[in-house]
PyMOL Python script that loads the backbone (N, CA, C, O; Angstrom):
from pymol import cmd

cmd.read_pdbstr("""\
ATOM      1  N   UNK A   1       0.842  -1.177   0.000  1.00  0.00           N
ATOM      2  CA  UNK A   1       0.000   0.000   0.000  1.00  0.00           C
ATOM      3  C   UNK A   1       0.888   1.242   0.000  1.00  0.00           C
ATOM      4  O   UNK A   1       1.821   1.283   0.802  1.00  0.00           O
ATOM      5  N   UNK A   2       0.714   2.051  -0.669  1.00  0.00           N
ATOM      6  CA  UNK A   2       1.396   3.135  -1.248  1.00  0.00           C
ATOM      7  C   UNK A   2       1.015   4.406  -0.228  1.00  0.00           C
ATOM      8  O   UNK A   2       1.800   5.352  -0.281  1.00  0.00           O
ATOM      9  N   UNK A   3      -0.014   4.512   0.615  1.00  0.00           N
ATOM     10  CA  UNK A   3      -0.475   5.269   1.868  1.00  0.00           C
ATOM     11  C   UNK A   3      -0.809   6.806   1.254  1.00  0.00           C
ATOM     12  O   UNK A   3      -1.010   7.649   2.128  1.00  0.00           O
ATOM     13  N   UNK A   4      -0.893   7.285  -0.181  1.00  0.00           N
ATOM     14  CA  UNK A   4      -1.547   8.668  -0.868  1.00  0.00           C
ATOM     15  C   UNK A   4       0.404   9.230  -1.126  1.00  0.00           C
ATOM     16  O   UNK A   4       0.719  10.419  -1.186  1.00  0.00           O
ATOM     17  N   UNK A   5       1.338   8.171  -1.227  1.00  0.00           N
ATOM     18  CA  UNK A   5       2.185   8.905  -1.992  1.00  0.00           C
ATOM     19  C   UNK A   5       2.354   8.786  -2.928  1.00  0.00           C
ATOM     20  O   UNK A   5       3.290   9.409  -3.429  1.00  0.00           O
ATOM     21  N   UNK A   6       1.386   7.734  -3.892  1.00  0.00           N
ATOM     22  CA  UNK A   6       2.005   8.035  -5.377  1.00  0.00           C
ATOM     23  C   UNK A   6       2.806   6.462  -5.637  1.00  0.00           C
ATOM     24  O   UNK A   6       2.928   5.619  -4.747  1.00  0.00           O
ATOM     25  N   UNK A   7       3.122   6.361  -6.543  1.00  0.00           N
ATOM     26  CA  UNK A   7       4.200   5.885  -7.282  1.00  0.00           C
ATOM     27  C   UNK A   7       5.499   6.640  -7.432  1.00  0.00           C
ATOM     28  O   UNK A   7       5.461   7.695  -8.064  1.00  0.00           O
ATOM     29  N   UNK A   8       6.691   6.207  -6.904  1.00  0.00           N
ATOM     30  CA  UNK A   8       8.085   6.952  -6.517  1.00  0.00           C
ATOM     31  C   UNK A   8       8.406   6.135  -6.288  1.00  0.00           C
ATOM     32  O   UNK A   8       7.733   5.174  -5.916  1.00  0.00           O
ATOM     33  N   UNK A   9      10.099   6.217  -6.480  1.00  0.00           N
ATOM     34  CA  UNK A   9      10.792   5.756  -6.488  1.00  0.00           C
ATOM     35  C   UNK A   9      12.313   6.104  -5.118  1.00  0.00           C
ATOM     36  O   UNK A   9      13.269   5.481  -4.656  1.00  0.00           O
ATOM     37  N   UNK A  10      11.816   7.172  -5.005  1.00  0.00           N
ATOM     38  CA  UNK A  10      12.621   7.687  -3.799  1.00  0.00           C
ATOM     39  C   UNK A  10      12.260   6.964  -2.401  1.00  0.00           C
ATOM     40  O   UNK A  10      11.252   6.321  -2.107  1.00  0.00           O
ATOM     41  N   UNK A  11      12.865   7.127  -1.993  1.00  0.00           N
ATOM     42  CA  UNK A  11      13.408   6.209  -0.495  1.00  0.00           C
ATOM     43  C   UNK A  11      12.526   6.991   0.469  1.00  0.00           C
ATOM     44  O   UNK A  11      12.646   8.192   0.708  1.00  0.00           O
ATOM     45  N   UNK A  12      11.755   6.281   0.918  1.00  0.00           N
ATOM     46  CA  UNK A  12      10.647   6.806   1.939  1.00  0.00           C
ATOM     47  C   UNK A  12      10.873   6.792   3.309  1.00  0.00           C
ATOM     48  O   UNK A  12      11.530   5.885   3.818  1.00  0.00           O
ATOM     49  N   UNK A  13      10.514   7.481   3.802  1.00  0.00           N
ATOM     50  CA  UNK A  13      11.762   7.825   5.920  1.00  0.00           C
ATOM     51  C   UNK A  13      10.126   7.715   6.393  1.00  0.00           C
ATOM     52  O   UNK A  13       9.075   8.152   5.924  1.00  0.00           O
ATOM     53  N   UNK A  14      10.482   6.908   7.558  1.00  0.00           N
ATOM     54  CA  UNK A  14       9.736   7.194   9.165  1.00  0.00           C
ATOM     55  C   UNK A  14      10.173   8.095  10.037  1.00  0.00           C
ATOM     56  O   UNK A  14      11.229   8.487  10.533  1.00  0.00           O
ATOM     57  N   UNK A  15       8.786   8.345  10.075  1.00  0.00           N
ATOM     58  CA  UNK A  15       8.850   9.965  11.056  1.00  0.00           C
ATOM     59  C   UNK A  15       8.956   9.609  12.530  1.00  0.00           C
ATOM     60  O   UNK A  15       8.575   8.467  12.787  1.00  0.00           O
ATOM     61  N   UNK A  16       9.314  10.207  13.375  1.00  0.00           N
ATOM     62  CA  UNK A  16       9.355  10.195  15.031  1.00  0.00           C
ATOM     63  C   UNK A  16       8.281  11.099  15.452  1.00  0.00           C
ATOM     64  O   UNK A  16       7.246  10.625  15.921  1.00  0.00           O
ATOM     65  N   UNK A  17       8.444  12.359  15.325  1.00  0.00           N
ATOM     66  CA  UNK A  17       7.239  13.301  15.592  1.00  0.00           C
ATOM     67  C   UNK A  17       5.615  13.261  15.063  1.00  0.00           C
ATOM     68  O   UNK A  17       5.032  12.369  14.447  1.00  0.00           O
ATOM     69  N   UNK A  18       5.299  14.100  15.370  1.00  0.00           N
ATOM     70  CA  UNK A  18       3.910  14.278  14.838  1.00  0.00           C
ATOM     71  C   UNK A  18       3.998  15.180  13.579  1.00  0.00           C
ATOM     72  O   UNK A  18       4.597  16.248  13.701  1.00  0.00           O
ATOM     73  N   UNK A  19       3.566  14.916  12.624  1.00  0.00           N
ATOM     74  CA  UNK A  19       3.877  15.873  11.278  1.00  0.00           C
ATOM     75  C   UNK A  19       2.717  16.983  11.366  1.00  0.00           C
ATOM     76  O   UNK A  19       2.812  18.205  11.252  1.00  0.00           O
ATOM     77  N   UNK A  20       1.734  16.277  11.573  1.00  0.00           N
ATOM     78  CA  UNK A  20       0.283  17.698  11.726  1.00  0.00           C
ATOM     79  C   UNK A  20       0.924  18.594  12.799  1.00  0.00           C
ATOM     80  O   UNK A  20       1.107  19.752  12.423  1.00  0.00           O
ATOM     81  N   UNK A  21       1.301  18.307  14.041  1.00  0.00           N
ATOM     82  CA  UNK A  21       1.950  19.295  14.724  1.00  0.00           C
ATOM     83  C   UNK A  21       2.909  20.704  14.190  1.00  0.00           C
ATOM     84  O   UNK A  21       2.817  21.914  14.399  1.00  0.00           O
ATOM     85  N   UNK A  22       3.884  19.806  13.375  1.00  0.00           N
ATOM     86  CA  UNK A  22       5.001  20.260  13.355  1.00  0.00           C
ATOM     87  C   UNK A  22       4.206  20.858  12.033  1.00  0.00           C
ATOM     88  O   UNK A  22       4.322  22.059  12.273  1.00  0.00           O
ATOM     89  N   UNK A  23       3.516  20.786  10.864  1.00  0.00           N
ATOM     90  CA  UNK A  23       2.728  21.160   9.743  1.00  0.00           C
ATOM     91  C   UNK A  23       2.304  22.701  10.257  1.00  0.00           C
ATOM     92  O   UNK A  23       2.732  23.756   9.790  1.00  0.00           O
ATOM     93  N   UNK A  24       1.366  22.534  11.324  1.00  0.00           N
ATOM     94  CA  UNK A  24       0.691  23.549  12.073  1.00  0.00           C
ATOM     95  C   UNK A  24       1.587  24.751  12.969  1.00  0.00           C
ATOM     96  O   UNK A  24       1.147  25.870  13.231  1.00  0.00           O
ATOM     97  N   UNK A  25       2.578  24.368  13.258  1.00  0.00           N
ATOM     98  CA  UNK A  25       3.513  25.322  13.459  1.00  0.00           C
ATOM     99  C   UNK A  25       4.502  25.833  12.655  1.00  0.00           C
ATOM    100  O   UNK A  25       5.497  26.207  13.275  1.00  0.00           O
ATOM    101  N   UNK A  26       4.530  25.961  11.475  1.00  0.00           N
ATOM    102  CA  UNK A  26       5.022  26.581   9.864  1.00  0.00           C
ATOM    103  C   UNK A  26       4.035  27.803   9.500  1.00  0.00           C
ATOM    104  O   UNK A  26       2.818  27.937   9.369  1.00  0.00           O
ATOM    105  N   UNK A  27       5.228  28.662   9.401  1.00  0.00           N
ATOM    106  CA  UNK A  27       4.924  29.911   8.720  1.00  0.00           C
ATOM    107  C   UNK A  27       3.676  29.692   7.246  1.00  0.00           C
ATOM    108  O   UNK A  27       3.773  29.000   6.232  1.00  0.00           O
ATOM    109  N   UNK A  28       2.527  30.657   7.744  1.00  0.00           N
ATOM    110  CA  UNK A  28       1.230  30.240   6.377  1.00  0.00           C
ATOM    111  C   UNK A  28       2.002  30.419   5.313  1.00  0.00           C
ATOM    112  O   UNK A  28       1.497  29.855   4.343  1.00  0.00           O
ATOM    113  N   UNK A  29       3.183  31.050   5.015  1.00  0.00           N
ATOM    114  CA  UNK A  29       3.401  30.791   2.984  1.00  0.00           C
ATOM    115  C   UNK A  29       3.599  29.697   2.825  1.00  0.00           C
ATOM    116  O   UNK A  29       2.813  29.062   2.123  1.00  0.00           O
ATOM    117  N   UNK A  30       5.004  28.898   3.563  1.00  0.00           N
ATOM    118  CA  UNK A  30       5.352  27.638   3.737  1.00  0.00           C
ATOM    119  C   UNK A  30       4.305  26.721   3.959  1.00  0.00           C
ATOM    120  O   UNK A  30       4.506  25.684   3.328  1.00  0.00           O
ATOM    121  N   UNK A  31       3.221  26.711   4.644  1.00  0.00           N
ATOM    122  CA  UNK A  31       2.327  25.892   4.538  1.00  0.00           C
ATOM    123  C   UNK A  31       1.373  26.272   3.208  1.00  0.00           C
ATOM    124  O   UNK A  31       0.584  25.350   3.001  1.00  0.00           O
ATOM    125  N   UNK A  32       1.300  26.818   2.733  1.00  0.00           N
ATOM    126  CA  UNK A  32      -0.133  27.112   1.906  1.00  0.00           C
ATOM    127  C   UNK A  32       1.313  26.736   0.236  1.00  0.00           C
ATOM    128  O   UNK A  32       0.794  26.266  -0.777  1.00  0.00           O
ATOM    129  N   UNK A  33       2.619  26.948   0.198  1.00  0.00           N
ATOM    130  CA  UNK A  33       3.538  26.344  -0.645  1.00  0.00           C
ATOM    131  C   UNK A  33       3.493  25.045  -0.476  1.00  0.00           C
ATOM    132  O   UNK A  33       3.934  24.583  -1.529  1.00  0.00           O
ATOM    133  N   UNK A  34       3.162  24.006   0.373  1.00  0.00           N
ATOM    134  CA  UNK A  34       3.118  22.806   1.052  1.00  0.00           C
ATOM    135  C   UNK A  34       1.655  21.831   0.104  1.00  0.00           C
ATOM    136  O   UNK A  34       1.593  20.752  -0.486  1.00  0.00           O
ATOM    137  N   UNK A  35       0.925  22.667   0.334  1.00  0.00           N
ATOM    138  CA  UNK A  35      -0.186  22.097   0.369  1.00  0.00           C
ATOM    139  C   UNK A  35      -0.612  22.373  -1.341  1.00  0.00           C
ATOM    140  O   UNK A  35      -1.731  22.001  -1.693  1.00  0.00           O
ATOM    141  N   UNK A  36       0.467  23.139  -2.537  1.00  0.00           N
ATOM    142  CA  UNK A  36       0.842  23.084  -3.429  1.00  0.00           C
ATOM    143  C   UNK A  36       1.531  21.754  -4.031  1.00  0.00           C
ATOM    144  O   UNK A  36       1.142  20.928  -4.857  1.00  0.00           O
ATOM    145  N   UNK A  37       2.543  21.869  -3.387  1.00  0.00           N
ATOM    146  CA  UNK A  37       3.543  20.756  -3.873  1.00  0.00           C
ATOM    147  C   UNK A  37       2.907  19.584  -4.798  1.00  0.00           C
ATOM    148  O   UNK A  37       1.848  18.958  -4.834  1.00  0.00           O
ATOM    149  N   UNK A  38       4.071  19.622  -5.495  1.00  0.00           N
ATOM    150  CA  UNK A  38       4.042  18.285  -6.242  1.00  0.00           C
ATOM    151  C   UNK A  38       3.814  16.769  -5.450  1.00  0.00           C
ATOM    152  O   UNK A  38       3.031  15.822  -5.514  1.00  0.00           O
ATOM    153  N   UNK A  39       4.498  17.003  -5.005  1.00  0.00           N
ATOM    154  CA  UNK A  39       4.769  15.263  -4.248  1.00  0.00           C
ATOM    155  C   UNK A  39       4.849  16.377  -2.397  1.00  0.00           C
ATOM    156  O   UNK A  39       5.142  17.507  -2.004  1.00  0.00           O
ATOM    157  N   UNK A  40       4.113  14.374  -1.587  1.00  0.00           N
ATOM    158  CA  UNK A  40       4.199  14.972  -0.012  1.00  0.00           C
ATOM    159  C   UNK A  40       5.705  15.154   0.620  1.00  0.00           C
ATOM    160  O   UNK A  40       6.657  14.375   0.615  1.00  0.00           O
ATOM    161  N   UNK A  41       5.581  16.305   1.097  1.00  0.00           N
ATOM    162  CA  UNK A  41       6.898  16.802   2.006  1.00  0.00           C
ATOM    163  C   UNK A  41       6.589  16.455   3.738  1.00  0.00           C
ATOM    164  O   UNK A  41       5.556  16.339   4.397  1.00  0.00           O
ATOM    165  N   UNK A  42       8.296  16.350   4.108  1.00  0.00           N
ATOM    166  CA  UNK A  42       7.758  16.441   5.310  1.00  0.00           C
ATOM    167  C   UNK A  42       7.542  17.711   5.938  1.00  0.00           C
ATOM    168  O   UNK A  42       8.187  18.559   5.322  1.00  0.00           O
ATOM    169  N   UNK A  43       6.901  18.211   6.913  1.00  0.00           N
ATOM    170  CA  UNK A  43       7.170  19.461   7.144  1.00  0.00           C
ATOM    171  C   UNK A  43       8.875  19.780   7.682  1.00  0.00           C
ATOM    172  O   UNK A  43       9.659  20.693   7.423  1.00  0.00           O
ATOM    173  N   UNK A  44       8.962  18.675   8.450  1.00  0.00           N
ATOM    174  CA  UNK A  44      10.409  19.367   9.313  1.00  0.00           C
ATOM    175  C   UNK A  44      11.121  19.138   7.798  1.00  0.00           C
ATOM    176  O   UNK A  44      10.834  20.329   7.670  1.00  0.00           O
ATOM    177  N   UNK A  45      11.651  18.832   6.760  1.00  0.00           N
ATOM    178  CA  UNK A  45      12.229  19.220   5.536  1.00  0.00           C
ATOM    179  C   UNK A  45      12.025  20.298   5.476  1.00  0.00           C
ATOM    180  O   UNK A  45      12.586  21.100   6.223  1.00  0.00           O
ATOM    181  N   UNK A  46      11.286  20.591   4.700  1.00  0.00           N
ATOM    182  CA  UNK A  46       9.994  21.773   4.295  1.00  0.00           C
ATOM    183  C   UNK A  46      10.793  23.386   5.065  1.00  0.00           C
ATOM    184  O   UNK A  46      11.293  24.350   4.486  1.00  0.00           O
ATOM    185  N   UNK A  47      10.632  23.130   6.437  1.00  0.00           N
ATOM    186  CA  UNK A  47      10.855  23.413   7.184  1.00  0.00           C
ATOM    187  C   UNK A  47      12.690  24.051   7.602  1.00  0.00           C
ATOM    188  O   UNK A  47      12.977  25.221   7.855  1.00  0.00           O
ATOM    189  N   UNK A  48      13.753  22.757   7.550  1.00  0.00           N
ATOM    190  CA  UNK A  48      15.136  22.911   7.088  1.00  0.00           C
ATOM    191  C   UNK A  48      15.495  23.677   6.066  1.00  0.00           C
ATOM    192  O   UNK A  48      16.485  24.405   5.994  1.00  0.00           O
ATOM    193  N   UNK A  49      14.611  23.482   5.227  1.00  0.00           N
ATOM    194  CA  UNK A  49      14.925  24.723   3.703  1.00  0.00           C
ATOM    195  C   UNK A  49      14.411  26.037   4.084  1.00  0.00           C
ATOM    196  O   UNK A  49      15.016  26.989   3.590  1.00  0.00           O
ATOM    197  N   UNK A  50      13.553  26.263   4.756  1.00  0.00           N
ATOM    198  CA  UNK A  50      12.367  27.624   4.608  1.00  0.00           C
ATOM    199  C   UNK A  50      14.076  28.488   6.332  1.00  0.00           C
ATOM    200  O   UNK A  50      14.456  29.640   6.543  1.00  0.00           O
ATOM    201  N   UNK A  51      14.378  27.460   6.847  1.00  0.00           N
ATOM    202  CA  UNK A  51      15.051  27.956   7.764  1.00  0.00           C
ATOM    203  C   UNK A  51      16.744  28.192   7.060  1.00  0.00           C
ATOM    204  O   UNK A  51      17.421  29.152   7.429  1.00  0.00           O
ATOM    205  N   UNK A  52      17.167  27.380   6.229  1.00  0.00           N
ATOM    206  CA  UNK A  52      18.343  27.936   5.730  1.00  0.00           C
ATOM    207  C   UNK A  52      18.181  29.284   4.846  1.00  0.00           C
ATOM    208  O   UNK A  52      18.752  30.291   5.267  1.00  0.00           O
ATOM    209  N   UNK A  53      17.603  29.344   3.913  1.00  0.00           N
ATOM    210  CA  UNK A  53      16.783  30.329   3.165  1.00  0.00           C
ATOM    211  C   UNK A  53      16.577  31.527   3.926  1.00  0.00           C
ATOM    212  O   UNK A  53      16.825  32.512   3.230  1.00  0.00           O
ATOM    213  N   UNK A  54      16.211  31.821   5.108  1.00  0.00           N
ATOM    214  CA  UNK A  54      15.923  33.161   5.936  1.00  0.00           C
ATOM    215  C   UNK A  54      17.017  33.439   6.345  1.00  0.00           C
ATOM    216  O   UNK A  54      17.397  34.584   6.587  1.00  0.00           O
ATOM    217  N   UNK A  55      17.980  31.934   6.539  1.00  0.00           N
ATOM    218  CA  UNK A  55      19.459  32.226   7.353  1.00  0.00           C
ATOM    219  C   UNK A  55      20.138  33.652   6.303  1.00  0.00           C
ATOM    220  O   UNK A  55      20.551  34.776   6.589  1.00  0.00           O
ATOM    221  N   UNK A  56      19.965  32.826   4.909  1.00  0.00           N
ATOM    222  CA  UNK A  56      20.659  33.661   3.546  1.00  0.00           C
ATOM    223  C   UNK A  56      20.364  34.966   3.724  1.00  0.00           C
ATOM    224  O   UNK A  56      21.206  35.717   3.233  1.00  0.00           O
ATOM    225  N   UNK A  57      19.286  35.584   4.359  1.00  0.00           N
ATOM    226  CA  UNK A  57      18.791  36.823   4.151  1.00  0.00           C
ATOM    227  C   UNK A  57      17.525  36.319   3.180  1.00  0.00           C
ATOM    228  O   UNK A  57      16.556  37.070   3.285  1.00  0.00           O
ATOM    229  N   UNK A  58      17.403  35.613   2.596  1.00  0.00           N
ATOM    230  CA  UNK A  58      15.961  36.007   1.380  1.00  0.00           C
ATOM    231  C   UNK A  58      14.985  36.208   1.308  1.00  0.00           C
ATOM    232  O   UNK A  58      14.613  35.759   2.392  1.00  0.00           O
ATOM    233  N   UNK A  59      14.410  36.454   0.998  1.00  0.00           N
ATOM    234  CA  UNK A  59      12.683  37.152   1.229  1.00  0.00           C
ATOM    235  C   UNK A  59      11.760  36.148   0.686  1.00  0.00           C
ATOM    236  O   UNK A  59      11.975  35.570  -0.379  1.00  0.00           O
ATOM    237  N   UNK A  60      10.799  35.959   1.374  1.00  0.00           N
ATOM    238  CA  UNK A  60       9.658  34.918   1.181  1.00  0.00           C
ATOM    239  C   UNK A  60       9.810  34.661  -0.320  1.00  0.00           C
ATOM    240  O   UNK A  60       9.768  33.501  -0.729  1.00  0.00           O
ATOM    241  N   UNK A  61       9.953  35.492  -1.001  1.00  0.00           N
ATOM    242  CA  UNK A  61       9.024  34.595  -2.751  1.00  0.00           C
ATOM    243  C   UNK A  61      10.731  34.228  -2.946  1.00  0.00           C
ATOM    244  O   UNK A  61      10.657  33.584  -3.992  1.00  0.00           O
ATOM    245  N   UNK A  62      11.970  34.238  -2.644  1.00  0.00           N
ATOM    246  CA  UNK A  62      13.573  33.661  -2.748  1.00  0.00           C
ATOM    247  C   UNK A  62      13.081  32.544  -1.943  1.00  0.00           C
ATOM    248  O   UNK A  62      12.902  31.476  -2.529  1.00  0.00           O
ATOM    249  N   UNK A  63      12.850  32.619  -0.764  1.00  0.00           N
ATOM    250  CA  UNK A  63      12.849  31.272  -0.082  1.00  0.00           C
ATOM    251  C   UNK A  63      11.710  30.353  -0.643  1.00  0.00           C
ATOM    252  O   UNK A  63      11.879  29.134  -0.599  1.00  0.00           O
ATOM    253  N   UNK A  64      10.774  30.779  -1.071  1.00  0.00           N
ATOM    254  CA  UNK A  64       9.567  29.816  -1.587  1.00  0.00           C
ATOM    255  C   UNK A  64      10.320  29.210  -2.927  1.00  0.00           C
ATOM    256  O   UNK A  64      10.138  28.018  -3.175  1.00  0.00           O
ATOM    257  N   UNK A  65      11.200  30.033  -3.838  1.00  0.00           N
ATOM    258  CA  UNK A  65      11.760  29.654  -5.361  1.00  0.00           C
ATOM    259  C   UNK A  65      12.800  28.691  -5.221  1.00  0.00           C
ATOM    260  O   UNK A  65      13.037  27.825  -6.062  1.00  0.00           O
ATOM    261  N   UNK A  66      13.744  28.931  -3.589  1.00  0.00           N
ATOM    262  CA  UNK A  66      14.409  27.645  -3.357  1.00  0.00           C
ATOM    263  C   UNK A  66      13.536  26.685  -3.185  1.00  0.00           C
ATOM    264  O   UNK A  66      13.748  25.600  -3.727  1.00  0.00           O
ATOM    265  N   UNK A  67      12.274  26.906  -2.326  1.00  0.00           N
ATOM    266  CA  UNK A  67      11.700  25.669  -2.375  1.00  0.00           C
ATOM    267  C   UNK A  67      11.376  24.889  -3.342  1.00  0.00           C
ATOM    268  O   UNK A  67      11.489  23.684  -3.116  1.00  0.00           O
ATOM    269  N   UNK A  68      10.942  25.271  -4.530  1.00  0.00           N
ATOM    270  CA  UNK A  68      10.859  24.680  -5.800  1.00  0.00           C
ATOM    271  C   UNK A  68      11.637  24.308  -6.373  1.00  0.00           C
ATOM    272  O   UNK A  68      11.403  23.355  -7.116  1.00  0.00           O
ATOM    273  N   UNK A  69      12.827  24.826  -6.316  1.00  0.00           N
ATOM    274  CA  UNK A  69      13.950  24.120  -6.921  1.00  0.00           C
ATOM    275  C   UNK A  69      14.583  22.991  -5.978  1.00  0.00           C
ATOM    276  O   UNK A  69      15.412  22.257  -6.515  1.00  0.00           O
ATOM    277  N   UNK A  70      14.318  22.802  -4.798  1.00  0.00           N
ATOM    278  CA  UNK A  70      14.272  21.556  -3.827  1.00  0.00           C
ATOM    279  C   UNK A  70      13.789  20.567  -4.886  1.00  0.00           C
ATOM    280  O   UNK A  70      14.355  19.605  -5.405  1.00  0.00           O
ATOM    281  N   UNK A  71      12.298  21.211  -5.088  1.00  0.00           N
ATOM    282  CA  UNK A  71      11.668  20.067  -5.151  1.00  0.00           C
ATOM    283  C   UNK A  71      11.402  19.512  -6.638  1.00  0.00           C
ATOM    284  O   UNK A  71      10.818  18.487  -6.992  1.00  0.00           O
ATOM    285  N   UNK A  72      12.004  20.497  -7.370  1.00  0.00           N
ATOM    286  CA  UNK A  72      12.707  20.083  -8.977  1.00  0.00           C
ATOM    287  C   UNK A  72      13.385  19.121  -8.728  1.00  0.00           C
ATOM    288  O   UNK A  72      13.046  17.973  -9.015  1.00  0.00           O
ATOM    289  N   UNK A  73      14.696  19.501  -8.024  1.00  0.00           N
ATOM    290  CA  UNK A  73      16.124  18.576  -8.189  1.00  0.00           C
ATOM    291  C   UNK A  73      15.490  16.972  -7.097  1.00  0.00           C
ATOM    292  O   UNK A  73      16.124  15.917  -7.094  1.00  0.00           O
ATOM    293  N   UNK A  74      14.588  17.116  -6.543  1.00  0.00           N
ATOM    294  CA  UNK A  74      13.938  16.006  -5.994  1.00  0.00           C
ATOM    295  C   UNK A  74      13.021  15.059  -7.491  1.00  0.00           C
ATOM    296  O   UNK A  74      13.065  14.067  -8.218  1.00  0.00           O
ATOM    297  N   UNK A  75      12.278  16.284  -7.171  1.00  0.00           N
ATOM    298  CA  UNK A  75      11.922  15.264  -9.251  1.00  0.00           C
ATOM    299  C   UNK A  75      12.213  14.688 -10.152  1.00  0.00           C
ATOM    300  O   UNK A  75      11.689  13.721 -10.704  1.00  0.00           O
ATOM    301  N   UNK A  76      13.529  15.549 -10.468  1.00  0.00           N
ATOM    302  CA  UNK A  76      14.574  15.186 -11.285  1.00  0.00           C
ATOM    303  C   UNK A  76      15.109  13.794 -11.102  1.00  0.00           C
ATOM    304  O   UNK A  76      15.161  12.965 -12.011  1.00  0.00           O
ATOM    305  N   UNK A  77      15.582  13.552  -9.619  1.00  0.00           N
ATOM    306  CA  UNK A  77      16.150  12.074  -9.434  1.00  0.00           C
ATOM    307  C   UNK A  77      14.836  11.316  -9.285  1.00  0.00           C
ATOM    308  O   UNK A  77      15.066  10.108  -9.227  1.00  0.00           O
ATOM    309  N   UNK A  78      13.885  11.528  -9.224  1.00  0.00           N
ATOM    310  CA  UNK A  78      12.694  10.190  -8.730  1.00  0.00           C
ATOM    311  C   UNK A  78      12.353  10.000 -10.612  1.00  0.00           C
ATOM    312  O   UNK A  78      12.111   8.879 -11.059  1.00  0.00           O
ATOM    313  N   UNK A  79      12.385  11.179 -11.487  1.00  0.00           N
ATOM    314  CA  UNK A  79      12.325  10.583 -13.012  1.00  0.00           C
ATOM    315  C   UNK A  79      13.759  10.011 -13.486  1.00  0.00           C
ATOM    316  O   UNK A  79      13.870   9.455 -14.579  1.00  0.00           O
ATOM    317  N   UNK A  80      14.346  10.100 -13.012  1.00  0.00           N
ATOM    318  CA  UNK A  80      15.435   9.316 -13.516  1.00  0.00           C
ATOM    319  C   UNK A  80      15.768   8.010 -13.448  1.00  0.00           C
ATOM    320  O   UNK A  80      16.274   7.221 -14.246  1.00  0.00           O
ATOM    321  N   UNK A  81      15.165   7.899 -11.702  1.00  0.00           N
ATOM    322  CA  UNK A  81      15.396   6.126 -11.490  1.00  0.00           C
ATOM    323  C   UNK A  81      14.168   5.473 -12.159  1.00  0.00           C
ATOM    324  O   UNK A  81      14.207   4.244 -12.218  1.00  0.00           O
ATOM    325  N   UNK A  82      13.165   6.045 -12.634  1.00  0.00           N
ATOM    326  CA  UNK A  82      11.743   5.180 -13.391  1.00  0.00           C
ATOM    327  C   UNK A  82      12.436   5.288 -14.779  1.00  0.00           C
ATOM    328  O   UNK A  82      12.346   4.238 -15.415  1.00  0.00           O
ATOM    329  N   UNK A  83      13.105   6.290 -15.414  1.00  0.00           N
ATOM    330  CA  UNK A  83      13.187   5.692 -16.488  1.00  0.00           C
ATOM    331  C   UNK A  83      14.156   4.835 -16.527  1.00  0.00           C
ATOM    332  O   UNK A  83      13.922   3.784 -17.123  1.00  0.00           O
ATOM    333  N   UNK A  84      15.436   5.020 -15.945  1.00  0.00           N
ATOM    334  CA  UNK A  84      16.486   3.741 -15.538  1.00  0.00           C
ATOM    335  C   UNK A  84      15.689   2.265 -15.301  1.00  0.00           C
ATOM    336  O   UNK A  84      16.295   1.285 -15.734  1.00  0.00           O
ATOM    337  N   UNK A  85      14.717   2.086 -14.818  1.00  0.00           N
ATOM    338  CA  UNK A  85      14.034   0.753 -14.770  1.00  0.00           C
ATOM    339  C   UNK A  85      13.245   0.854 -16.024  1.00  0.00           C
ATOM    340  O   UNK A  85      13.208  -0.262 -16.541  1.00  0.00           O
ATOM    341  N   UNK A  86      12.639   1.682 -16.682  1.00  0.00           N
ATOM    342  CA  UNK A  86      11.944   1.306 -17.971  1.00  0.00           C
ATOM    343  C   UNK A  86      12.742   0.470 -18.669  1.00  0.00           C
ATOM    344  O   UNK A  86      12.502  -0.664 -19.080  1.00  0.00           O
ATOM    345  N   UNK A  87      14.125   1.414 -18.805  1.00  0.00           N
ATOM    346  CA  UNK A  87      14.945   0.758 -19.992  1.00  0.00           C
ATOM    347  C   UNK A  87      15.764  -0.558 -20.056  1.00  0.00           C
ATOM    348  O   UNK A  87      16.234  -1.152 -21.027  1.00  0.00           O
ATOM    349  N   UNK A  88      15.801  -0.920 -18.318  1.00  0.00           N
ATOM    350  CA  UNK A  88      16.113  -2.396 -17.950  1.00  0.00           C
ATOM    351  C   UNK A  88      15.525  -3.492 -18.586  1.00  0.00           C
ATOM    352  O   UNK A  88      15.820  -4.636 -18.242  1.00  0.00           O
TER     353      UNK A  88
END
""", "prot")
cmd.dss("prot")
cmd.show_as("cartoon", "prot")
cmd.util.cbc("prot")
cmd.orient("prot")
């Protein structure tokens, strides 16, 4: 059972915390960018980026554009290993 993530190929982690918790205590862009996304994030990820990103100095729509490009270069490798098995 796939549990509403999809078909992927990326390596799936168990959580320790509560994710709705930790979801619910995220800044609303980061959450309402969240609830966008392509594929499910965790929040504390989500979260590690939105916090290095402010470290930089950047301003919400910089830190939201890293977020997307997170989650490009995350894309990027989960299409790569499906087509690597197509062509097997």
């Amino acid at each position: 059972m796939n549990r509403n993530l999809g078909a992927t190929s990326l390596r799936l982690k168990r959580r320790s915390d509560d994710p709705m918790k930790t979801y619910d205590a995220l800044p609303q862009p980061l959450r309402r960018w969240l609830s966008e996304a392509c594929r499910p994030w965790s929040p504390a990820s989500a979260k590690r980026i939105w916090n290095r990103a402010h470290a930089k100095g950047l301003s919400i729509e910089e830190t939201l554009s890293a977020l997307t490009l997170a989650e490009m270069n995350t894309l990027s490798r989960d299409r790569f290993n499906i087509e690597s098995r197509v062509k097997s």
